[in-house]
N, C-alpha and C positions, 0 to 999 in steps of 0.2 A: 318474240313478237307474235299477236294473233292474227296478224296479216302480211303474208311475206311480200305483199305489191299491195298499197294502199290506194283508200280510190276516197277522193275528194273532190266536191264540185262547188264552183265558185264563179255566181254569173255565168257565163258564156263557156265557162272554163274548164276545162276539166283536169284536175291533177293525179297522176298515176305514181308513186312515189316507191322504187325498191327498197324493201322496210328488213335488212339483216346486216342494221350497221355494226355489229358486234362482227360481223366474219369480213368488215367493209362491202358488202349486198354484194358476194358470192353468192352464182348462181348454183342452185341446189336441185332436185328431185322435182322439185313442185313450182317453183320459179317460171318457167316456161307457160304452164296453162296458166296461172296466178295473173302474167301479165296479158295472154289473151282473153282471160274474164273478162279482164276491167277492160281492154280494146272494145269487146261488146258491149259491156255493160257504157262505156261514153256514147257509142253509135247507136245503142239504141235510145238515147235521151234528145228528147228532140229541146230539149234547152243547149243543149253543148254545140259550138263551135266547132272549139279546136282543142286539143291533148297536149298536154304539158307533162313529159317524159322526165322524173326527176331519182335521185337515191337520196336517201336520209344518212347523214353521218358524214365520215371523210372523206367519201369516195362515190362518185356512181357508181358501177360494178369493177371487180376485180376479177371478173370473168368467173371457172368453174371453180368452185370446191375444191381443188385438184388436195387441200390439203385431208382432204376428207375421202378422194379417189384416186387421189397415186398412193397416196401411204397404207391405206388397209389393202393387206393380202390378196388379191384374186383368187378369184372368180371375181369380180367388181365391176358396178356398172361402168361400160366403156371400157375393159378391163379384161376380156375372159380369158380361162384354161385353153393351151393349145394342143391342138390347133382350135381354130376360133373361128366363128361362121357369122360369114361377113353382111347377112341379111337383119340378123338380129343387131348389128351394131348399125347399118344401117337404121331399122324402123327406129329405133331410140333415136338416132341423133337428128334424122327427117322429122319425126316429128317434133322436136325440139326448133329445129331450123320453121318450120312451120309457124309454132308459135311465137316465136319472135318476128317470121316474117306478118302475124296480123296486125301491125303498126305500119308496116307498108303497106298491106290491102285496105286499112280503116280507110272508112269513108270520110272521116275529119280528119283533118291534116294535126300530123305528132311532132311537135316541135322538142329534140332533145337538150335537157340540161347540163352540162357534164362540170363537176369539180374532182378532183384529186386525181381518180384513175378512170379511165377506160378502157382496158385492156381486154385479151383474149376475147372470151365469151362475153364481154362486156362491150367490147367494142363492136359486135357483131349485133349486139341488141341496138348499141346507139345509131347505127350506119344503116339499120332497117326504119330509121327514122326523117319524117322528109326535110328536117330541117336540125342542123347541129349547131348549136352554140356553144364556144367552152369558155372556161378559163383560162388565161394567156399562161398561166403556171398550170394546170391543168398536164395530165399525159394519157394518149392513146398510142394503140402499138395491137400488135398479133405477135407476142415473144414463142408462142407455139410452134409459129413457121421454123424456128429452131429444128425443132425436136417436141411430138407430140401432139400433132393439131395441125387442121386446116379449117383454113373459115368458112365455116358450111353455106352462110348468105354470100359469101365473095362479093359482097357489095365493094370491096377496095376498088377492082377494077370498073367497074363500073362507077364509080365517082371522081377516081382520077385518070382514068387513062392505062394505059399497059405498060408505060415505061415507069411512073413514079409508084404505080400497083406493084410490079416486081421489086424495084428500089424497097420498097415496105417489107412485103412478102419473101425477099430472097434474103433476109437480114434479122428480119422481128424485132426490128430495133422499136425504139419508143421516141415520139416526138410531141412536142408539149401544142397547147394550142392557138402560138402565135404560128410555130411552124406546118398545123395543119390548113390553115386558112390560109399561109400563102402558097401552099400544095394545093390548094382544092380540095380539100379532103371535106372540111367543114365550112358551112356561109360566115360562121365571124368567131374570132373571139375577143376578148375583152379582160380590164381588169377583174381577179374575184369580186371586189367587192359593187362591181358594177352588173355582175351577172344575172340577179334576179330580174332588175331591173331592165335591161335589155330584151332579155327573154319577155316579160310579160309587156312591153313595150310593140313586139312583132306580134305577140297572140292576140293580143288587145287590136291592134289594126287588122288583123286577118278577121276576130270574130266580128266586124262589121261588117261582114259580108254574107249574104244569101248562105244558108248550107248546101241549095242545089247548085251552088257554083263552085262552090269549093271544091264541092263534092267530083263536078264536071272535070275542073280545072286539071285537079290531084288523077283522074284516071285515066287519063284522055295522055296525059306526064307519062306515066306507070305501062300504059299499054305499049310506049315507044322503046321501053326496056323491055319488056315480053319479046317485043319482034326482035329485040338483040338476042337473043336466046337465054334471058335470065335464069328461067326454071332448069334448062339442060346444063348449064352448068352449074349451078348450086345441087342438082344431083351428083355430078361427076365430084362438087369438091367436098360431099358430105360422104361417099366411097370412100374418097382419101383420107380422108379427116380418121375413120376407122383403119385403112393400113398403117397409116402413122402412128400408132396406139397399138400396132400386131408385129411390124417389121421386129427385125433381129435388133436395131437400135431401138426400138418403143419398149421393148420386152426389157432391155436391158437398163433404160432410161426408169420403168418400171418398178424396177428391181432393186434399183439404185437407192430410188424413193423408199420405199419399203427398209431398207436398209440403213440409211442417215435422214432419213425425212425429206419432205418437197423442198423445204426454202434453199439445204445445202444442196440438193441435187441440183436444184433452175440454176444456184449460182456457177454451177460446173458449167453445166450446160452453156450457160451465158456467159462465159468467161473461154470457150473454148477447151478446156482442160477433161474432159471427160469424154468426147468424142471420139 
């Protein structure tokens, strides 16, 4: 594809579409700034509303590439020779976390779409989003909190709370999205084939609104999670997110990959059997 986040405008509308439905819009290399372009590229249109966060193919994101970066050898991004210096796995994955957090900072409010997966690194793009809609068959999850991963926007907690955030996070289990809306996690979901529909049902009555209100409304929201201390912890859990990928279990979860590939490895992992 010769756009890995596609940017289309339509009326009031603006659609951002992750465009790598061959890997189901795993997130890659380029993915990260790709979708903060087009965050700029809608806010600086003074025709646009509001942002319509969507993936092309089966899935919204299936998080990272991991079959592209746990299976080649290290040295590998997220990945390196030990011992391993934990600033450079930091700046990569902050500013990763960054650009995904510019769907939270747009000045137009990002309404996400989600069908098939949400997961990992996918779920952390949808959850920087200020509005989730899924599909009731639909599934989100952080299977990382396993083994291999923390969520570097930890928006979990901060949309549900500390006891259903842990419940999530101490498990990486996956839950579809009838069971995230009555978590809290997401404002609705709906049947698939009701999805579009709904979704541009809420953009369509938001972009009848002033941009300087939206604009108001959306920061004035955003600044009341600042004072909760959002940025100090999305630093502390983007550190982790890098030990988790170094520890004596990451190296070895690593290794494993390398060894029978990612899909049999996750299913160890996720099965218990390998720990």
């Amino acid at each position: 594809m010769d756009n890995i986040v596609s940017y289309k405008k339509e009326g009031r509308l603006a659609f951002l579409t992750l465009n790598r439905p061959e890997r189901f819009n795993a997130i890659n290399h380029e993915m990260p700034s790709a979708i903060e372009k087009c965050v700029l590229q809608a806010n600086e249109d003074k025709d646009v509303h509001v942002i319509i966060l969507q993936g092309t193919g089966k899935a919204f994101c299936s998080g990272y590439d991991l079959k592209e970066y746990a299976e080649k050898p290290r040295p590998q991004v997220g990945s390196q020779d030990m011992p391993w210096d934990p600033t450079i796995d930091y700046k990569m994955m902050k500013r990763n976390t960054e650009q995904f957090m510019s769907l939270w900072r747009s000045y137009k409010p990002v309404i996400c779409k989600i069908h098939g997966y949400a997961v990992a690194g996918g779920s952390d793009i949808a959850l920087c989003s200020d509005i989730v809609i899924m599909a009731d068959d639909a599934k989100i999850g952080y299977p990382p909190a396993r083994l291999w991963g923390c969520p570097t926007t930890m928006m979990w907690v901060y949309r549900l709370g500390v006891e259903k955030a842990k419940r999530m996070l101490l498990t990486g289990d996956l839950i579809t999205g009838i069971e995230a809306e009555k978590m809290g996690l997401i404002y609705k979901s709906c049947p698939k084939e009701l999805l579009d529909e709904e979704v541009l049902k809420l953009a369509n009555r938001m972009a009848g609104i002033p941009q300087n209100q939206l604009m108001m409304q959306k920061m004035v929201i955003n600044q009341a999670y600042n004072q909760m201390g959002l940025e100090n912890t999305q630093m502390m859990a983007t550190i982790f997110d890098g030990i988790t990928r170094h520890s004596p279990e990451g190296v070895a979860f690593k290794n494993r990959c390398e060894e029978v590939g990612f899909k049999k490895a996750v299913k160890e992992r996720d099965n218990d059997e390998y720990i």
